[in-house]
C-alpha positions in Angstrom: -6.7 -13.0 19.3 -9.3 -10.4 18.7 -8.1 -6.8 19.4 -10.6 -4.1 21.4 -11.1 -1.3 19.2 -8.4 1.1 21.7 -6.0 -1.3 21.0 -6.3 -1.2 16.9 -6.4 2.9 17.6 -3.1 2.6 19.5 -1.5 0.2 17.0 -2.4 1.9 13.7 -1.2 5.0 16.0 2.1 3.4 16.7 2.6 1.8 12.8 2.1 5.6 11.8 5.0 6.7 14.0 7.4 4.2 13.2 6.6 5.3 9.3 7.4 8.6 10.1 10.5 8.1 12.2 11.9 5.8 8.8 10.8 8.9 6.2 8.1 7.5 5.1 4.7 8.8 4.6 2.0 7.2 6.1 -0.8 8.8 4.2 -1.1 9.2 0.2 -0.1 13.0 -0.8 -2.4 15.5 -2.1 -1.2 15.0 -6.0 -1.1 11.2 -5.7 -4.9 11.3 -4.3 -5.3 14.1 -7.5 -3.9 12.0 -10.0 -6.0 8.5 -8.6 -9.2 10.4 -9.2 -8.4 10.7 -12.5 -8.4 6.8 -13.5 -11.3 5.3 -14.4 -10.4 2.0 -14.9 -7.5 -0.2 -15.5 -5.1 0.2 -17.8 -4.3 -0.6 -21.0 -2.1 -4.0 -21.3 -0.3 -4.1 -24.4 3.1 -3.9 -25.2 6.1 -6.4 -24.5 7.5 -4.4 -21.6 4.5 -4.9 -19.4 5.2 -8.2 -17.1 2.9 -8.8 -14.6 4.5 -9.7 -11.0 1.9 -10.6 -9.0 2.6 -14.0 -8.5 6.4 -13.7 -7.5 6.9 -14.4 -3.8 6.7 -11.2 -1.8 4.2 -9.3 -4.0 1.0 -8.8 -1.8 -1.9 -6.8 -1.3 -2.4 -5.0 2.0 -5.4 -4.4 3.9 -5.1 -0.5 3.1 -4.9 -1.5 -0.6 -1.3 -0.4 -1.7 0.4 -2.7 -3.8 3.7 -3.5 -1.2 7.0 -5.9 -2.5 9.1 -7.6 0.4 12.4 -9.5 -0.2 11.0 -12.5 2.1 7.5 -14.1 2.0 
């Protein structure tokens, strides 16, 4: 089902909301956004205390690219 581009305004309007009402912030804070424009590329992987866990169930990628972990798949 395709949405119409007021509907995906009211829902993303409605998501943001519900954030808020929970604590959360919907948008990334000035010093996150401060220290992301400081990486140029990925980071070094060395060391035994790096463990990748991107392929455990519940570790996704959302559409607005942050990294989100759920309990359930």
């Amino acid at each position: 089902m395709a949405l119409h581009p007021h509907q995906k305004e009211e829902l993303a309007d409605l998501a943001v909301a519900a954030m808020r009402e929970r604590g959360l912030q919907p948008e990334f804070s000035a010093p996150a956004l401060q220290q992301l424009r400081g990486i140029d590329g990925p980071g070094l992987a060395e060391g035994t205390d790096i463990v990748d866990l991107t392929g455990l169930p519940g570790a996704r990628s959302t559409t607005t690219t942050r990294a989100t972990w759920t309990s359930s798949p």
